[in-house]
C-alpha positions as CSV (number, residue, x, y, z in Angstrom):
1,X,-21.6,-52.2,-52.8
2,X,-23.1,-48.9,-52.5
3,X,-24.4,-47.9,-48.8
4,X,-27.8,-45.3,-48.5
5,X,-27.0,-43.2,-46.0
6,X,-29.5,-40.6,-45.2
7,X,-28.4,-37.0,-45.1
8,X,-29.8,-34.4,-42.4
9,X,-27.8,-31.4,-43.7
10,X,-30.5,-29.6,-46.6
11,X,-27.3,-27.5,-47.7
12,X,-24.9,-30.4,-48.1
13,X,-27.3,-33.1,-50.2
14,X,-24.8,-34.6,-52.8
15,X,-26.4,-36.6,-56.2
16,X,-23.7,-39.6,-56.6
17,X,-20.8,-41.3,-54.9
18,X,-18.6,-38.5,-53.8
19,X,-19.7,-36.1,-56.8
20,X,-20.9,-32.7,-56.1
21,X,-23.5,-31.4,-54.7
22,X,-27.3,-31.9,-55.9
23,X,-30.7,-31.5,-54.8
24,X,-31.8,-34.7,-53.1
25,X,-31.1,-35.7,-49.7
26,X,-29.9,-39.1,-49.7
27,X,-26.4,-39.8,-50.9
28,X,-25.1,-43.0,-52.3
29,X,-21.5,-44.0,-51.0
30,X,-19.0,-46.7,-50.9
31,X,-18.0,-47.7,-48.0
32,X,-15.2,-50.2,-47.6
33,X,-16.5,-53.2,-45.7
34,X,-20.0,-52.3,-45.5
35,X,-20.9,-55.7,-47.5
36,X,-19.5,-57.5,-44.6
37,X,-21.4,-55.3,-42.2
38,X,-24.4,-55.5,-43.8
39,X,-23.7,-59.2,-44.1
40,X,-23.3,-59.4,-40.1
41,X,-26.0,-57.6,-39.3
42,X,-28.5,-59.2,-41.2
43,X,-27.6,-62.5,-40.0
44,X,-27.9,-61.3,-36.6
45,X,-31.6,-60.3,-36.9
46,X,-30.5,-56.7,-37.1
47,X,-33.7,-54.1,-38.4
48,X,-32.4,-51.4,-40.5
49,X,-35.1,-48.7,-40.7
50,X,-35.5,-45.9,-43.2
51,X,-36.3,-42.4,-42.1
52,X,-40.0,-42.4,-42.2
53,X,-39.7,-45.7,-40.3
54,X,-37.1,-44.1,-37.8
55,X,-39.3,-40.9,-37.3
56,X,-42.1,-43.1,-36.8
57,X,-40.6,-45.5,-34.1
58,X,-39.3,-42.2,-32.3
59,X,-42.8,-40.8,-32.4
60,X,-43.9,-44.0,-30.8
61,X,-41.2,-44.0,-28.1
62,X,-41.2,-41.0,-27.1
63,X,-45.6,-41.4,-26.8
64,X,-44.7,-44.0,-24.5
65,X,-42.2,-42.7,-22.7
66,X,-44.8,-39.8,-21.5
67,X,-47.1,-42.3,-20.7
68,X,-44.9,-44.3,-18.6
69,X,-44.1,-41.0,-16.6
70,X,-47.9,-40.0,-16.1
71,X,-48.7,-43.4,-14.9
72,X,-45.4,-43.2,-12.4
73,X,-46.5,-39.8,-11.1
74,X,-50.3,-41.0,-10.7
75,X,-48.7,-43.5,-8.4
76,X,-46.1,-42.0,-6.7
77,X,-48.2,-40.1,-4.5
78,X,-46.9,-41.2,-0.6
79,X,-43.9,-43.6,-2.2
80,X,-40.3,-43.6,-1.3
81,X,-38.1,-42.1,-4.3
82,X,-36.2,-46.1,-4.6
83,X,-40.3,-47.1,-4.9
84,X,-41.1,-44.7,-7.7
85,X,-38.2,-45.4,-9.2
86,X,-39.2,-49.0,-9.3
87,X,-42.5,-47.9,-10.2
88,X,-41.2,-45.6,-13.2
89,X,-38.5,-48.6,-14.3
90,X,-41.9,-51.1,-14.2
91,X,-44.0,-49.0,-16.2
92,X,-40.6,-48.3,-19.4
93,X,-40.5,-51.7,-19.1
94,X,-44.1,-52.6,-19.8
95,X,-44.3,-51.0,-22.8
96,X,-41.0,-52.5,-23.9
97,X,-38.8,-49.2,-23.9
98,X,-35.3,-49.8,-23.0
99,X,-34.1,-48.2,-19.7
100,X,-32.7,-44.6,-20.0
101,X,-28.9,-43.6,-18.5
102,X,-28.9,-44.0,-14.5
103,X,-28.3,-39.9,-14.1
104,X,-31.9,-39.9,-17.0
105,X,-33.5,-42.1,-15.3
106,X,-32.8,-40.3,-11.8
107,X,-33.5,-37.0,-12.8
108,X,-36.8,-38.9,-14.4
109,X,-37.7,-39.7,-10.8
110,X,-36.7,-36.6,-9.6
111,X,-39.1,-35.1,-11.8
112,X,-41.8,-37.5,-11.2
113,X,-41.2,-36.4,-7.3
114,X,-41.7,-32.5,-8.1
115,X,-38.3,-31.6,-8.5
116,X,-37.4,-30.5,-12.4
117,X,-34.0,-28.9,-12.0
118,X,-32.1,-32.7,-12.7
119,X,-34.2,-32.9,-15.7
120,X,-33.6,-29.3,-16.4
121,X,-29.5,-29.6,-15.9
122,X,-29.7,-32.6,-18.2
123,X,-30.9,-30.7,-20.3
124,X,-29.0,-27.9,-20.5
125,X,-25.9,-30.8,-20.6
126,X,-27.4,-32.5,-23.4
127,X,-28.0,-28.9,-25.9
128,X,-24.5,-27.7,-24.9
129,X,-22.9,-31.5,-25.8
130,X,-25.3,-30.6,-29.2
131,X,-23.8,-27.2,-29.9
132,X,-20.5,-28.9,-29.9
133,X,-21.2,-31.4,-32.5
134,X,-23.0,-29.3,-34.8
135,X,-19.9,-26.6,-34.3
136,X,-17.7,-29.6,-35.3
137,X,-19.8,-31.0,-38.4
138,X,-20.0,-27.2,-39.2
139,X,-15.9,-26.8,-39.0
140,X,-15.7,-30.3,-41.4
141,X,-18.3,-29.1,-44.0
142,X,-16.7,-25.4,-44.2
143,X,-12.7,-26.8,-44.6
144,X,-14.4,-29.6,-47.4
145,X,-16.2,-26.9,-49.6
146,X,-13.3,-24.5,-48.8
147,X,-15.0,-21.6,-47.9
């Protein structure tokens, strides 16, 4: 059974299974075992998005997400940092966002408080950890095409 998958890379679209490269960006592929996958994930209730539903959703999130910080900093004012964090952890959880890493969410609080270097060396953490993969996807893509 052939599997979408949804390629990000404009210089790498490919037309077929494993043929070339063409102009779209959405590749079909076989993967091995992806019936039974697809299989167990649909009889587990699983949503499988496409891309205009995935940007969409992360549109959404991240929307609430900023909301759920403003309303944590409008009541933070006065409040121990363990009370804004349960404030901030009150307000993700009201609009049904699922709870960021303990060193987000405390640089999240942090923030809220009026300190941004946490959120800033997150930061910084999270685009060097990007370099890194983009250097490796780079390295696969250039030994593939053999240039």
């Amino acid at each position: 059974m052939p599997v979408l998958v949804s390629l990000f890379l404009p210089s790498y679209p490919c037309e077929r299974a494993n043929e070339g490269i063409g102009e779209g960006l959405v590749c079909l592929v076989y993967l091995p075992g992806a019936d039974l996958t697809r299989q167990r994930m649909d009889e587990a209730g699983a949503e499988i998005l496409d891309s205009d539903e995935l940007w969409e959703k992360a549109k959404s999130d991240t929307q609430m997400r900023s909301e759920a910080f403003r309303a944590a900093h409008d009541g933070a004012a006065g409040r121990s940092r363990e009370e804004v964090r349960d404030i901030h952890m009150a307000e993700l959880r009201s609009r049904g966002l699922a709870m960021p890493s303990e060193s987000a969410l405390d640089a999240a609080v942090e923030r809220i408080m009026g300190d941004p270097l946490p959120s800033a060396r997150l930061m910084g953490e999270g685009l060097i950890e990007t370099g890194k993969l983009l250097h490796g996807i780079f390295k696969i893509f250039w030994h593939a095409t053999g240039r």
